[in-house]
N, C-alpha and C positions, 0 to 999 in steps of 0.2 A: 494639609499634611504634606511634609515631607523629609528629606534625605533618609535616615538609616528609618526611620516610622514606617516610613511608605514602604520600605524593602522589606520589613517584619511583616506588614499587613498584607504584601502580596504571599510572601512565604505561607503564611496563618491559609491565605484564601485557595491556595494550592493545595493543602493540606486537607483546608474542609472539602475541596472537589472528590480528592482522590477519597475520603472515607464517606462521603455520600454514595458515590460508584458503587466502592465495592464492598464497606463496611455493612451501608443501610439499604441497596439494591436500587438507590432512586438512579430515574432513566439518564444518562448522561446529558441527555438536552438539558432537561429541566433542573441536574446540576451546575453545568455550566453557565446557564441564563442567571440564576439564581447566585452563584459565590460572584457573577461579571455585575449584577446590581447590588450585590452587598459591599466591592470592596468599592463602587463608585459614591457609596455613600460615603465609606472609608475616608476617601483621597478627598472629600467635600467637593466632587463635581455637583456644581449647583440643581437643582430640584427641575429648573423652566433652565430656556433660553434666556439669556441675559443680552438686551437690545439697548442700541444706541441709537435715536432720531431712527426708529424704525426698524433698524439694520443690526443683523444678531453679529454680537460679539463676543460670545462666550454661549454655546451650546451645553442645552441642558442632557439631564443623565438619560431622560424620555428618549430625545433625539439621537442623543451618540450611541443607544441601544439601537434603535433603529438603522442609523446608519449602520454599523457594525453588520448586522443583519443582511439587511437587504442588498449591500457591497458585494460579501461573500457569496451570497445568494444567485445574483443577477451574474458574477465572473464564471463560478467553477456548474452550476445546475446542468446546463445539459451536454455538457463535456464528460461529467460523469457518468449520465443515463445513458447518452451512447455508448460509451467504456461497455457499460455495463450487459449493454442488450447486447452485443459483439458478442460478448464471454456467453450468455445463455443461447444464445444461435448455435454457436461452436458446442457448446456443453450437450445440447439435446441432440443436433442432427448426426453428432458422436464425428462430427469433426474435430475435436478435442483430441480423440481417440485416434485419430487418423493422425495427426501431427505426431502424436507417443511411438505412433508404429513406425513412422519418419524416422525419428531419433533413434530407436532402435535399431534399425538398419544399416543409418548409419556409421554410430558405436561399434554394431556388433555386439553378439549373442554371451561373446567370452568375457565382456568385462559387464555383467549384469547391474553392480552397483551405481559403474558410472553411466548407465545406460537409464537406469530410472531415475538419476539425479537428473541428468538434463532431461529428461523427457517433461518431470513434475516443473522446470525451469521453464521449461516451453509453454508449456500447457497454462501456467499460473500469470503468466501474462495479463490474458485477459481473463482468465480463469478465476475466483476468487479458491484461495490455498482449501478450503475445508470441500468444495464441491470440487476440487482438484482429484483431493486426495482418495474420496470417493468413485470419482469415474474411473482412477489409473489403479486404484487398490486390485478388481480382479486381472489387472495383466499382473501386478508387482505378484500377486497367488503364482499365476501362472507359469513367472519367471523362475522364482521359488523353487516348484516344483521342477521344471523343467533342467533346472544349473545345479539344483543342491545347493543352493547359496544360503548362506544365513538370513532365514526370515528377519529377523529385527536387523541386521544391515542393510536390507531391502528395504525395510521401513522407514528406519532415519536417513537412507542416502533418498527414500521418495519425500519425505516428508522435510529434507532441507532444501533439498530443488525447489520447491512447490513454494516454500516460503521466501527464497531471496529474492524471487521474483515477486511476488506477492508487495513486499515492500517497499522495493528499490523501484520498480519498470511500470511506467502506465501501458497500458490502459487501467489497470487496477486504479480505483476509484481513491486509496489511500495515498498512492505520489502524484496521484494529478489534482488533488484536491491542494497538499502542500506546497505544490509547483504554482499554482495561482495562489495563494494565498502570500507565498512569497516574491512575487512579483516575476518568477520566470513561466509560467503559464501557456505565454504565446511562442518560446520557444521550446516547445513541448519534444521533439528530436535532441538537442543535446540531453533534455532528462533522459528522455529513453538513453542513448549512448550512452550515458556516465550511469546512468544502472545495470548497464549491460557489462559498464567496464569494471565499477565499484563490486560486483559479481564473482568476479576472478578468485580472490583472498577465500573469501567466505565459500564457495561452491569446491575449493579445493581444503578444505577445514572440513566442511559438512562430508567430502568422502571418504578423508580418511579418518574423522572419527567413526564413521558407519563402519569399515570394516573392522577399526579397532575394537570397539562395544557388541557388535557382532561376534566376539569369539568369548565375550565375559556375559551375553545376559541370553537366554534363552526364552521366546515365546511359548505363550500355551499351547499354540497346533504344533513346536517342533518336537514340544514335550508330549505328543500324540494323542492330546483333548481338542480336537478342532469340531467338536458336539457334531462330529457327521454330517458337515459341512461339506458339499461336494467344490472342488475348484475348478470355476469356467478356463476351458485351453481360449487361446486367444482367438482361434476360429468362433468358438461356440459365441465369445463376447461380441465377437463381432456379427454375427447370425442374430445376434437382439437386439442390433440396431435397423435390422434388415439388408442394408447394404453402406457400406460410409461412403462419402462423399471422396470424388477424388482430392490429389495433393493441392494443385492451382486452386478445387473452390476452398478448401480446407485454409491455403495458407494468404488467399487475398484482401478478407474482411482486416486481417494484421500488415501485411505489405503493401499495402497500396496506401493506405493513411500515411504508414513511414517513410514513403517515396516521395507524396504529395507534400509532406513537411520537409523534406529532404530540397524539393526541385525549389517551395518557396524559399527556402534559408539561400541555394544558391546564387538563384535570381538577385538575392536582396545582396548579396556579398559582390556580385557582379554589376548593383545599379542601374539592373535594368530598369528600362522607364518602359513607359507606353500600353496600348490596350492589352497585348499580350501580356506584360509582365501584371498588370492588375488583376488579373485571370491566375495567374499563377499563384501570386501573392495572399488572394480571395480563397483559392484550391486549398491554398497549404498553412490556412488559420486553423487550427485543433479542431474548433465546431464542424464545422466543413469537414475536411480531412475525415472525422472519427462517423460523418451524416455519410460520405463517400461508403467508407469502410464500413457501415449500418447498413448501406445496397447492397455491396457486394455480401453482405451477410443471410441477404433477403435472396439473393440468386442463388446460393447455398443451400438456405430452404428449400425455394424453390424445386432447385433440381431434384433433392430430398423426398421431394412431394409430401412435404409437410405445411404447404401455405395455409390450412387451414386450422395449426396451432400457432398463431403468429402473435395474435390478438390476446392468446392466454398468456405463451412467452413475455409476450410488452408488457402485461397485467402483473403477471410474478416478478417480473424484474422491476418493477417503480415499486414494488412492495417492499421488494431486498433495499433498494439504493434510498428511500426517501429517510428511513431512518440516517442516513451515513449523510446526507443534504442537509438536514438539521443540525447534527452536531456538528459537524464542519461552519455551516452558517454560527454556532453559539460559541464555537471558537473563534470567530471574527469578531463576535458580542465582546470579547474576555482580551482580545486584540486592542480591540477598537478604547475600552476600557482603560486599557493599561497606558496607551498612546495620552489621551486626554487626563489623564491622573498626575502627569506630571515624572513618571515614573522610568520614562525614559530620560527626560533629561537627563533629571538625577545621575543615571547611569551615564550619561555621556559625559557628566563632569567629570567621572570619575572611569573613566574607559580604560585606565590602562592596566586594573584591575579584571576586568571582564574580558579584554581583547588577550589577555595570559592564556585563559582558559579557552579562548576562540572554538573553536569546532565540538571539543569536548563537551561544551555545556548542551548543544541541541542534542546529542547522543544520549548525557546523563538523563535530561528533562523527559525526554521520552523515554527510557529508559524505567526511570521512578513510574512514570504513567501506564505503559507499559506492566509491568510486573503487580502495583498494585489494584486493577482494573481490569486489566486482563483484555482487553480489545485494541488489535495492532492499530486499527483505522481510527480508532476515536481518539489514540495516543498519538499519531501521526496528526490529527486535522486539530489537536488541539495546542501541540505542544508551537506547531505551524503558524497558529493564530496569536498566540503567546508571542513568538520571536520576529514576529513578520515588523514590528517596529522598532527590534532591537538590532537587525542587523547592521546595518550602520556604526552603530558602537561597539557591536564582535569585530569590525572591519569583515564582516561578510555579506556585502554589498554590490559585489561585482556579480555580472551574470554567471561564471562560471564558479565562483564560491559559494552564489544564491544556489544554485544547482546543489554542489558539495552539501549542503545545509540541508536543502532535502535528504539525501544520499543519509545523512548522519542522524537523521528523525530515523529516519527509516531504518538504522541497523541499528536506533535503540528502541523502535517499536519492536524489536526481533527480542528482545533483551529482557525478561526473557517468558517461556511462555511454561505456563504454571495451573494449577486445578482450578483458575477461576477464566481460563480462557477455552474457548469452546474447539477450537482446535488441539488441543492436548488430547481431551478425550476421544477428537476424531482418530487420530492416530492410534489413541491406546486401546481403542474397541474396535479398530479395524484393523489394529495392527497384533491382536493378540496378545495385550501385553498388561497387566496389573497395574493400579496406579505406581507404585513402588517402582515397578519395572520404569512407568514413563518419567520418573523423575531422574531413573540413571540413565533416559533416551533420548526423549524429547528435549525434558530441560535443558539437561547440561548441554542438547547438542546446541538448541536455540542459543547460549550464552556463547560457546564456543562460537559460532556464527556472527553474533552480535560485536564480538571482541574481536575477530579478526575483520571485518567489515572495516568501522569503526579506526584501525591500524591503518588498512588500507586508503579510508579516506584521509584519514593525515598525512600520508603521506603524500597522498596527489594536489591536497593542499599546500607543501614544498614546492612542487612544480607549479602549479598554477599560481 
């Protein structure tokens, strides 16, 4: 099979993913492995290995599953699981909490909206957006109470912080899964930076829609049914951690990784040679780096005098990340797939077609995935695995547009978030609010977000 066939039957196998997800609830793994072996029957990838005097020259559908597999597998595993045990360190010892009270302080108390946007910004880092919004929801009570502020401004401006970051900034399991799969992985600092900067558009969208929707939609405790709900003052939340950890161990499990990727990208720009700089270089590989910032996570603990939930923490968190290891590996299957199908070429011959559309199409793809599945991360690690052999013919091949590509998975995994994504509801039952309500809050704010992201990155694609 091929030219405009082959483009129909990946379309058709796109289609069947996305209504298996979310039409028929099957698990995203078992979708993706399954449309990534049907459309290779599709494309007539052969059955076995096809050998020459011994020597394979054309890999069979068995194998390029495998490979596909095991590739993604063995690159992004335990870059994520450390991502991840950071964020549960932080999350329990109520260091999380302690960075929010940072932010706060910073801002100040008079601009409460843009004070819980960045704070959920902060925090969502390593924080995954749904246990985010969870731990900072009784300060955003508290702030509430305290400012007279519009609860539902309070919500959408915490609940779009929580998300930009969630998408665009690793440690988060969703852009450093995309970052390797799209070949910039190892320079895991520019992604952070260019999510930090990709941020901008979208974090100043997400606050002044909050306070505009804040004076059209009113929450059920403003409208004085909060079922006798008492609100913790920020003292009292902090009295049920027992004591938070100070700022240094609070902020070094995050800054010290970012230092150590910082001194190795130097070093490399500078050419240094010799023992020292291979010590550097070794410091400041992701794995490393994120094992570094996994100690200082553990001395965090420590001080906490919680070392003896450490074991449970590590136990919960492979529980969280191994789902999100598989679909990320079965979007390297559906990758891997698409490369041996023939299906790029195709597209290369015909590239000046695709390279019109350049940036836009990782936005839309995710986007679609996105909205009809409802999971930012499986939309992110999939749409990732999909384009990871197209970039080249978007002309998004350069390190710093491979980056961009991330950037634009990611503000259309945002794009947008709807009743079948589990964070709508966290918002809308923590945040007081009817679904009806959360479709004039959440969603439209997610899209709002998504679109001005998205602008953003086009244009830094001008520049770059």
């Amino acid at each position: 099979m091929s030219g405009i066939s082959l483009i129909i039957a990946f379309i058709l196998t796109i289609i069947i993913m996305i209504l298996a997800i979310s039409k028929f609830k099957i698990h995203p793994f078992l979708s993706i492995m399954s449309v990534s072996l049907l459309l290779g029957l599709v494309a007539g990838i052969p059955l076995t290995d096809i050998k020459v005097d011994g020597v394979v020259q054309t890999q069979g559908l068995a194998t390029v599953i495998g490979a596909g597999f095991s590739g993604t597998f063995t690159s992004i595993g335990i870059v994520i699981i450390l991502g991840a045990l950071i964020g549960t360190i932080l999350e329990k010892t109520g260091a999380a909490l302690k960075l929010a009270d940072m932010v706060v302080k910073l801002v100040g108390k008079k601009r409460p909206e843009l004070a819980v946007l960045l704070m959920g910004w902060v925090v969502s880092i390593p924080v995954f957006c749904d246990s985010g919004f969870v731990i900072l929801n009784p300060i955003r009570k508290a702030m509430v109470k305290r400012t007279m502020t519009s609860s539902v401004a309070m919500t959408v401006a915490l609940s779009a912080g929580l998300y930009i970051s969630h998408v665009l900034i690793p440690p988060t399991p969703g852009p450093i899964a995309a970052a390797n799969t799209l070949g910039v992985g190892n320079n895991l600092l520019l992604v952070i930076g260019m999510g930090a900067l990709c941020s901008i558009f979208p974090l100043i969208a997400g606050l002044l829609y909050a306070k505009f929707i804040g004076k059209k939609v009113k929450s059920n405790d403003e409208a004085g049914n909060n079922n006798g709900e008492l609100v913790q003052s920020y003292e009292e939340l902090v009295a049920s951690y027992g004591k938070l950890p100070n700022g240094i161990h609070s902020l070094s499990p995050i800054v010290v990784p970012i230092l150590l990727m910082g001194i190795s990208s130097v070093a490399a720009m500078a050419k240094m040679t010799g023992t020292f700089a291979d010590i550097l270089t070794f410091l400041g590989t992701p794995i490393i780096a994120l094992a570094v910032g996994t100690i200082f996570g553990v001395i965090t603990l420590a001080s906490s005098k919680r070392m003896n939930e450490f074991s449970e923490m590590t136990n919960d968190t492979l529980k969280v990340v191994g789902p999100i290891l598989f679909v990320t590996a079965a979007g390297g299957v559906l990758g891997k797939v698409i490369t041996v199908s023939g299906l790029v070429s195709f597209i290369t011959e015909n590239a000046t077609i695709f390279q019109a559309i350049g940036i836009f199409f990782p936005f839309l793809l995710a986007a679609i995935l996105k909205t009809a599945q409802g999971s930012s991360t499986v939309a992110i690690t999939t749409t990732a695995g999909i384009l990871a052999p197209m970039l080249p013919v978007l002309g998004l091949d350069t390190p710093v547009l491979a980056v961009l590509t991330v950037m634009a998975i990611g503000a259309g995994a945002m794009t947008v978030s709807h009743a079948n994504d589990s964070y709508f509801w966290v918002v809308t039952n923590f945040g007081a609010m009817t679904p009806e309500k959360g479709y004039k809050t959440q969603t439209v704010m997610t899209l709002v977000l998504g679109v001005s992201a998205i602008i953003e990155i086009f244009l830094l694609t001008l520049i770059f």
